[in-house]
C-alpha positions in Angstrom: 156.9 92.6 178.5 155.1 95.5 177.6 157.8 96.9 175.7 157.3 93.2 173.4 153.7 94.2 173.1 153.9 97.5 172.1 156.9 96.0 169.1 154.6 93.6 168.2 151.5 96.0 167.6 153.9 98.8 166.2 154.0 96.5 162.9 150.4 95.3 162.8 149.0 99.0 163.1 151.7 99.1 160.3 149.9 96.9 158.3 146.3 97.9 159.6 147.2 101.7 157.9 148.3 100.4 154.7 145.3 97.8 154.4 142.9 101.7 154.9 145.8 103.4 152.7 145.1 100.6 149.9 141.3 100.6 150.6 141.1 104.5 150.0 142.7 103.9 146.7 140.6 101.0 145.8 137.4 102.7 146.6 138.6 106.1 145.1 140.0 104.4 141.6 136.6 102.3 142.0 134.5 105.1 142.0 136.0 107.0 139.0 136.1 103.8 136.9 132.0 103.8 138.5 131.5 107.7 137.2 133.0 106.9 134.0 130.9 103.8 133.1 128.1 105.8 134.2 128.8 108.7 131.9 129.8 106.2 129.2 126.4 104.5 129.6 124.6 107.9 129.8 126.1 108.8 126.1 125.1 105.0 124.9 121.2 106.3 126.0 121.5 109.8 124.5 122.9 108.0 121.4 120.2 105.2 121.4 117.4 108.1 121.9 118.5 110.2 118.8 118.6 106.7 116.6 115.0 106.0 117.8 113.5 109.4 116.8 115.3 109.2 113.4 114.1 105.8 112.8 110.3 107.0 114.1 110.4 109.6 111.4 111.4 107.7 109.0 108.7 105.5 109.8 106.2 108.3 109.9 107.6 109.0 106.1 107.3 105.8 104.7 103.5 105.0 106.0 103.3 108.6 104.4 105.0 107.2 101.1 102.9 103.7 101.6 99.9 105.5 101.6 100.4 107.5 98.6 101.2 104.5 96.8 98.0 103.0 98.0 95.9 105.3 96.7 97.7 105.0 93.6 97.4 101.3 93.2 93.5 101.9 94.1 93.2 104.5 91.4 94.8 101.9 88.7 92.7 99.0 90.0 88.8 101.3 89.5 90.2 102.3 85.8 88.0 99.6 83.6 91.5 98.7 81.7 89.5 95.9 80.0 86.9 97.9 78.7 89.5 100.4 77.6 91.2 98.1 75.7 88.5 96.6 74.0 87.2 100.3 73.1 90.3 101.2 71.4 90.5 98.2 68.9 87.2 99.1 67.9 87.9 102.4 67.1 91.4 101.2 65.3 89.0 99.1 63.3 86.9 101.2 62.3 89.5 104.0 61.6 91.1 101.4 59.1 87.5 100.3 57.8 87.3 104.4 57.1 90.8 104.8 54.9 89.8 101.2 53.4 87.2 103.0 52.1 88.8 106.4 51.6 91.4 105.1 49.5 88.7 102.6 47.2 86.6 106.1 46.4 89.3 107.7 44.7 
């Protein structure tokens, strides 16, 4: 009987060495696929980081660029336009009134 034993546990250690042959494997394939996500993801960061600090510049630029514009706009909004206006018909009025009378006196 002991010689049935040891036949029967001759296959099942068998089988008991492939199952840790097929777990090494798994873990092994496992743990590149693991590194290479990781690496993968570490790019997607690096990649991520560099778009941020171009967008923050371009940020920084364009509240440079709004300000500008705003002081602009200010300057054009204190100039009395109105008053302007009005100032420069009257003197085109009374630059015609003067060759009116430039061109009568001859």
């Amino acid at each position: 009987m002991s010689m049935s034993i040891l036949q029967s546990i001759i296959p099942i250690s068998y089988g008991i060495g492939i199952l840790g042959i097929s777990g090494a494997v798994f873990s092994f394939v496992r743990y590149n696929n693991y590194k290479g996500t990781v690496e993968l993801q570490n790019d997607n960061i690096k990649a991520l980081e560099d778009q941020a600090k171009i967008h923050s510049q371009m940020l920084d630029n364009n509240k440079i660029t709004i300000e500008k514009l705003n002081a602009r706009i200010n300057v054009v909004e204190s100039l009395p336009l109105e008053a302007i206006l009005t100032e420069l018909k009257n003197i085109s009025n009374t630059q015609n009134k003067m060759l009116k009378n430039l061109i009568s006196k001859k």
